[in-house]
VEXLUM-58073 format. One line per 8 residues: number of its first residue (from 1); their letters; for each residue z, y negated, x negated of C-alpha. Coordinates in Angstrom, 2 decimals. Layout:
NUM = A = Z,Y,X; ...;
% end
This chain:
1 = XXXXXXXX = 41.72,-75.44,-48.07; 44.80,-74.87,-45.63; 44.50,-74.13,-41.97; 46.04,-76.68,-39.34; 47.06,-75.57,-35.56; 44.53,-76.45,-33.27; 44.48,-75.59,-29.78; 40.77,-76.09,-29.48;
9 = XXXXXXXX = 39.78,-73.64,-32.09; 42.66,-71.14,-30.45; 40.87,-71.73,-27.00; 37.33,-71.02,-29.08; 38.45,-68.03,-30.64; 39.75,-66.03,-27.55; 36.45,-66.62,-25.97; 34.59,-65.50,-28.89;
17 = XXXXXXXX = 36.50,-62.51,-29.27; 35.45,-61.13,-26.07; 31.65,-61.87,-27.22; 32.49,-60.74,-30.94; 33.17,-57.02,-28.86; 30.39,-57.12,-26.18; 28.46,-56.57,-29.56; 29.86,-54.07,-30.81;
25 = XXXXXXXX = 32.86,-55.19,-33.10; 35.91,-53.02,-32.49; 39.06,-54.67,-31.08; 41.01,-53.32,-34.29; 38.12,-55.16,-36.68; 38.80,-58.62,-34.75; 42.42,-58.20,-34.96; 41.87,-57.27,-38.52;
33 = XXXXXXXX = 39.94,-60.22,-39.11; 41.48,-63.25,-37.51; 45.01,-62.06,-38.69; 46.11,-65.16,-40.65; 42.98,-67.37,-40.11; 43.08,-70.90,-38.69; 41.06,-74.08,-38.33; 40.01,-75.66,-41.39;
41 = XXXXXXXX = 39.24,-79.34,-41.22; 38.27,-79.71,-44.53; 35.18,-77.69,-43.88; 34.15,-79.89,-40.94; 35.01,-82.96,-43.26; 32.50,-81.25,-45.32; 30.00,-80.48,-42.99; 29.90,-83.73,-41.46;
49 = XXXXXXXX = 29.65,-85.63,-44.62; 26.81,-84.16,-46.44; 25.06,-86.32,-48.66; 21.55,-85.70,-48.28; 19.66,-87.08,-51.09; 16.61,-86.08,-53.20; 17.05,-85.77,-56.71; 14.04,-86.48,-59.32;
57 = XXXXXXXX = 12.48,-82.85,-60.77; 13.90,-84.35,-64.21; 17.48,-84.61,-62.99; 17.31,-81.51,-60.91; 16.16,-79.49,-63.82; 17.88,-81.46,-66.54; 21.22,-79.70,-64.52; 19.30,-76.32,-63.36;
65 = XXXXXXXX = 17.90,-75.93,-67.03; 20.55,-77.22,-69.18; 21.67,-76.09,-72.80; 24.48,-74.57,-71.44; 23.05,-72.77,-68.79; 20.39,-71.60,-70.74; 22.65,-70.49,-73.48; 24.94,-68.68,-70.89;
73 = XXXXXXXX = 22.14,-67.32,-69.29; 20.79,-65.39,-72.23; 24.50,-63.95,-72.85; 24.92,-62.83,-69.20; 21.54,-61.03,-70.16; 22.43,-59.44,-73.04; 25.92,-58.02,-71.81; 24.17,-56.86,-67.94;
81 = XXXXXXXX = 21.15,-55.70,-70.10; 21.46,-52.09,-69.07; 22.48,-52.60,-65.33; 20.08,-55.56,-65.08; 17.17,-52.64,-66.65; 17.16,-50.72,-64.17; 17.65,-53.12,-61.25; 14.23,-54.56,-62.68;
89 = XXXXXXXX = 12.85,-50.88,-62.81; 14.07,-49.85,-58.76; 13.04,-53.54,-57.61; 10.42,-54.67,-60.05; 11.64,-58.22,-60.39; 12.07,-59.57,-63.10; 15.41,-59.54,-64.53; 15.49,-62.63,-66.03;
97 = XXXXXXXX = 14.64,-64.05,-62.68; 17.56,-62.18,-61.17; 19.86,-63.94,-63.78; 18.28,-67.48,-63.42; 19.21,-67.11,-59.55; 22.72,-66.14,-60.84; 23.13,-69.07,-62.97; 21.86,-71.63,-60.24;
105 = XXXXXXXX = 23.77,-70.10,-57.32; 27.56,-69.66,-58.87; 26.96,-70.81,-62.82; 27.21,-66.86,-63.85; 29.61,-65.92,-61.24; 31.89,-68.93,-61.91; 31.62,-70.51,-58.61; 31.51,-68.11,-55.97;
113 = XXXXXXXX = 34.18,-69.88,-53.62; 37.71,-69.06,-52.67; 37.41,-70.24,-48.79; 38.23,-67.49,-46.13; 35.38,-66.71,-44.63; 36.43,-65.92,-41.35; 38.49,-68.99,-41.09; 35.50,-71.42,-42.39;
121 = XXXXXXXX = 32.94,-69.75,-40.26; 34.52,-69.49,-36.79; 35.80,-73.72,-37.51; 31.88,-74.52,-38.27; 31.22,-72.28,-34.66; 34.00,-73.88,-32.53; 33.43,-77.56,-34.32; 30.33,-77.95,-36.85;
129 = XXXXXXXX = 26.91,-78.93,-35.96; 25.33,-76.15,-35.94; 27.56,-73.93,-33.86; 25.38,-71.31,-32.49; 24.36,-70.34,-36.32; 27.44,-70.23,-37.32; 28.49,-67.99,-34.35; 26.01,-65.53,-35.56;
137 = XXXXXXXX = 27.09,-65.64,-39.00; 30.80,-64.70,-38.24; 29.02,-62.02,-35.52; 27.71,-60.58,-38.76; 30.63,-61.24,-41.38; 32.41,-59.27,-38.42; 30.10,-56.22,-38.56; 30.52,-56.44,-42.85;
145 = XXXXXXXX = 34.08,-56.01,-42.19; 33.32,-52.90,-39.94; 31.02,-51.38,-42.01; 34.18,-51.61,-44.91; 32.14,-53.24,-47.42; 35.31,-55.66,-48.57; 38.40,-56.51,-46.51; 39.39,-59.96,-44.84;
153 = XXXXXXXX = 41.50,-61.35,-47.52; 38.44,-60.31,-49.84; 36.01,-61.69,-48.15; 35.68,-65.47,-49.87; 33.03,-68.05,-50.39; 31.80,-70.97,-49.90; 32.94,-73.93,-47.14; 29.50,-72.83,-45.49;
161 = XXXXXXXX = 30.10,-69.11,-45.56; 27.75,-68.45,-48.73; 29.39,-65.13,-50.35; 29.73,-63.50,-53.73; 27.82,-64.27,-57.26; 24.19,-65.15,-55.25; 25.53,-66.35,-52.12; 24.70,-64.82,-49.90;
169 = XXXXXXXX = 25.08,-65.76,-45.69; 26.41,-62.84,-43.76; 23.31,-62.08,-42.04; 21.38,-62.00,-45.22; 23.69,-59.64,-46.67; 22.97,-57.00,-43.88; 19.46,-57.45,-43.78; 19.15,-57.07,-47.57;
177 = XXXXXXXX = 22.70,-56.04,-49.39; 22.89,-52.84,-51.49; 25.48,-50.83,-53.01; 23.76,-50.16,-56.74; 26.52,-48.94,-58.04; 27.04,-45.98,-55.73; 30.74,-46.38,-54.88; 29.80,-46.79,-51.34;
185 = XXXXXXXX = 30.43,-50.39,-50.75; 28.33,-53.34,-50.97; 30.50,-55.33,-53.29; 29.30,-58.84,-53.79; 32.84,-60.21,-54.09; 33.47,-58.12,-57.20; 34.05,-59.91,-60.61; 31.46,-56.82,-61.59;
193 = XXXXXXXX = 27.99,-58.48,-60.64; 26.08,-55.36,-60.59; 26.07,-54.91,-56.55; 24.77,-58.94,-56.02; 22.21,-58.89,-59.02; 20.50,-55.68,-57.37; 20.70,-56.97,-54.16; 19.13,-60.09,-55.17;
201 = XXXXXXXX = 16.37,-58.54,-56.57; 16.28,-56.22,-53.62; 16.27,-59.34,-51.33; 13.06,-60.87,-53.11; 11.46,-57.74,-53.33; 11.11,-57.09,-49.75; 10.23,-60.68,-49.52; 7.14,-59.73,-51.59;
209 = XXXXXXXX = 8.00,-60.10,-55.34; 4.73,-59.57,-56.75; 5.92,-57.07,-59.67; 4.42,-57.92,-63.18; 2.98,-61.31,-62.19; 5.08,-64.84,-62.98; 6.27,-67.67,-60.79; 4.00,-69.88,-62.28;
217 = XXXXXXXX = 3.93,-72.20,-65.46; 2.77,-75.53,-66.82; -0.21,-75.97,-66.43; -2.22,-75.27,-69.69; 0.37,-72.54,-70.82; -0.23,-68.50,-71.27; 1.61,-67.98,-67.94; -0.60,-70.34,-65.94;
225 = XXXXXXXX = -3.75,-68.84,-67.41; -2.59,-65.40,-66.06; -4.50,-65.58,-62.88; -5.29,-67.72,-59.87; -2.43,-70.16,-58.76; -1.71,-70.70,-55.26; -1.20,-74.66,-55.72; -0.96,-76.39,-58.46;
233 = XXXXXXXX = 2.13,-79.19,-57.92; 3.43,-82.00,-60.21; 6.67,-83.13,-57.99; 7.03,-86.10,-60.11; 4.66,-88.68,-62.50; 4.51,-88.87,-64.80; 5.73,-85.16,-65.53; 4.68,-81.94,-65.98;
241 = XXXXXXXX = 2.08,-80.62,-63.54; 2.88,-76.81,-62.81; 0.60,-73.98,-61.47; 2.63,-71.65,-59.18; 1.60,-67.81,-57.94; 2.73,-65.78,-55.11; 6.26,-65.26,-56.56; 6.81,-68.77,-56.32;
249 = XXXXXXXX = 6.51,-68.98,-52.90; 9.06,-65.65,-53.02; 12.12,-67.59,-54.75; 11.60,-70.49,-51.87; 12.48,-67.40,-49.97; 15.93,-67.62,-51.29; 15.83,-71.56,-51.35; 13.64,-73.28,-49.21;
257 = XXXXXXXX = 13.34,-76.06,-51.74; 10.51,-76.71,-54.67; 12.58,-78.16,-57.25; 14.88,-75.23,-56.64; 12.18,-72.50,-57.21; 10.77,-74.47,-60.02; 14.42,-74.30,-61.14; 15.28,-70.23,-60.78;
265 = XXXXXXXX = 11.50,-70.31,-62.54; 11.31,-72.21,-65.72; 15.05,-71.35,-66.35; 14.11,-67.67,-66.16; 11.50,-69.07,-68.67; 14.13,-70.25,-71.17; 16.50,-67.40,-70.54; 13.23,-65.12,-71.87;
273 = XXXXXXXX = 12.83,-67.68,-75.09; 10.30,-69.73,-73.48; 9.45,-73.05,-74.22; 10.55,-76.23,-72.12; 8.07,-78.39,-70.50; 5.68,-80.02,-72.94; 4.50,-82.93,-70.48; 6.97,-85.81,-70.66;
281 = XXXXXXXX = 8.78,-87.52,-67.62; 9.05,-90.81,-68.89; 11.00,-93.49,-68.34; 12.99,-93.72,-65.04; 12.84,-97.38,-63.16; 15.98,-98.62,-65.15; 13.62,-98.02,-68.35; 15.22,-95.42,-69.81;
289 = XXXXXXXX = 14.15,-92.08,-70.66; 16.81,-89.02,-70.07; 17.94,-88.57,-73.30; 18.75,-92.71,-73.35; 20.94,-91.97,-70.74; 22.38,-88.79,-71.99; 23.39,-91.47,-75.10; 24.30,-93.89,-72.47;
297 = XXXXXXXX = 27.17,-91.16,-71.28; 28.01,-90.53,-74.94; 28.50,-93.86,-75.87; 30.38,-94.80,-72.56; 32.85,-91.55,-72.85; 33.55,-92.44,-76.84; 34.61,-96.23,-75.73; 37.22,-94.70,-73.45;
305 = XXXXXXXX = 34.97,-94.46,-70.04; 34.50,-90.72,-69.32; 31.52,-89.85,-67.67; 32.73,-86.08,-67.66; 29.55,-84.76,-69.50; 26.24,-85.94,-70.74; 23.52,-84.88,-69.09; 21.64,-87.28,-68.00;
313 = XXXXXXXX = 21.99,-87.69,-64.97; 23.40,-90.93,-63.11; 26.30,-89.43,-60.83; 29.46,-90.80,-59.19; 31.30,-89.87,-62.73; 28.56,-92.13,-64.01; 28.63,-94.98,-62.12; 32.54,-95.74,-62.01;
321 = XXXXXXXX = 32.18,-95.39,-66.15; 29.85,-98.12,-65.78; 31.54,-99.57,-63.19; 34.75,-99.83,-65.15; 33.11,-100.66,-68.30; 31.06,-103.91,-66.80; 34.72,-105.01,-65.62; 36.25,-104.93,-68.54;
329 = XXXXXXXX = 33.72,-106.62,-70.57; 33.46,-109.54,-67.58; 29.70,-108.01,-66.98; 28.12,-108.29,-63.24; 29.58,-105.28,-62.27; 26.46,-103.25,-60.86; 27.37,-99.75,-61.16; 23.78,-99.17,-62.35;
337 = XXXXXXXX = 22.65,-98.24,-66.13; 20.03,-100.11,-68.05; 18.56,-100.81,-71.22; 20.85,-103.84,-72.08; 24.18,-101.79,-71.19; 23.01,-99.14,-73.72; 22.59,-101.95,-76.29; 25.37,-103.23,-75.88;
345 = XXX = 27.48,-99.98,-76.00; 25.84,-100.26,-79.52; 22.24,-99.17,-79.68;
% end
């Protein structure tokens, strides 16, 4: 993202500075900070045009829970399985729970965001929606920089501010942050995850991580049997209907989302060698189930329509496939998958 002059935001930040040090942030720390930042209209682009949509449990955990993250995720645990030890031991969460959050929040440390901070945070104050939130988030992205946990041009993340391999929000990281590796900083930003796995499972611990008990489970399974659930949900029929504990309600801690703590859960599940969910989804209202349209994407990207991956799920990549495929057979051009596309893509 680049930074574009803007007199506004120049107007904004000289009046926040003078806030920024009636608490407490040192004139050399602002200077420090907002050397070389600017206004970033991509991030209010971004802010302004969220999509908010609810995906099915199926899709959500079809991308959550896939092979591939699964697969990564029990590498990641095998190479951190020291460090990730005896964060488990200190913290008492589990550590494959600490990975699955990992995996969902930055794919393994993959994604953890290249956007300045300082720059996205104090353009979502002067211009987002939410302006006095984000004026308390750069307050306390501020105070990281003063404390000399990582320096401005380190400090990177997400359009919204999210930071490091969990993502965490600036005020999260000083309420919960720790430096497990004893070097004196609090290094999320580090391509060495040690610091943000331990201070994830620092984060749900004093949230109330019930040590030795599990998120829940299908309903029926070992895990569910293992006490007395706190709810038992089924987010989507037909589909698996899932007891959930204490710990459950922990993760949403992190997430304020079901499908997302049902997510960090049963992929902490596979990561361990646990089975999937035995209950079946079904078919969706096009009639197909999700491994017809996984072979709806395979047979679309081998006739020359990429659908950049086959997962499953009906995305934007999706639909112009389809899109593009209806119009060059002369089909109504719908956008929208069904059983008579897959048949005639050859099944």
């Amino acid at each position: 993202m680049r930074a574009v002059p803007n007199a506004g935001w120049d107007s904004w930040v000289a009046s926040f500075k003078a806030r920024a040090a009636g608490q407490g942030i040192s004139q050399a720390t602002i200077d420090r900070a907002f050397q070389g930042a600017g206004y970033l209209p991509d991030v209010i682009e971004r802010d302004r045009n969220q999509v908010e949509f609810k995906r099915s449990l199926e899709d959500y955990l079809a991308i959550a829970a896939s092979d591939e993250r699964i697969s990564t995720g029990k590498q990641m645990l095998q190479r951190h399985n020291a460090t990730l030890t005896q964060i488990e031991s200190r913290y008492g969460v589990d550590k494959e729970v600490v990975v699955a959050v990992w995996g969902l929040e930055s794919r393994y440390g993959q994604r953890r965001g290249d956007v300045p901070v300082i720059s996205a945070l104090s353009t979502l104050a002067y211009d987002g929606r939410r302006g006095a939130f984000f004026e308390s988030q750069l307050i306390a992205a501020l105070k990281i920089l003063q404390n000399g946990d990582t320096s401005p041009a380190n400090m990177t993340g997400s359009w919204a501010g999210a930071m490091g391999h969990t993502q965490f929000i600036p005020t999260s990281y000083l309420a919960y942050a720790v430096d497990f590796t004893g070097d004196g900083r609090r290094d999320i930003w580090s391509d060495d995850p040690t610091d943000s796995l331990a201070s994830t499972a620092a984060y749900l611990s004093r949230a109330g991580w019930v040590r030795g008990q599990p998120w829940g489970g299908e309903v029926g399974s070992a895990a569910a049997n293992s006490g007395t659930p706190v709810a038992i949900l089924q987010p989507q029929k037909p589909g698996p209907r899932i007891a959930v504990f204490r710990n459950f309600q922990v993760i949403k801690r992190y997430n304020n989302s079901d499908s997302y703590a049902i997510g960090v859960g049963h992929l902490s599940d596979r990561i361990a060698g646990g089975a999937p969910f035995q209950a079946s989804f079904g078919p969706d209202e096009t009639g197909l189930t999700l491994e017809d349209r996984k072979e709806l994407q395979r047979r679309l990207t081998a006739a020359g329509y990429d659908t950049q991956g086959a997962d499953g799920v009906i995305g934007k990549n999706t639909t112009a496939a389809i899109t593009a495929y209806q119009q060059a057979k002369g089909l109504p051009v719908t956008g929208v998958p069904s059983v008579s596309l897959l048949r005639s893509l050859g099944g």
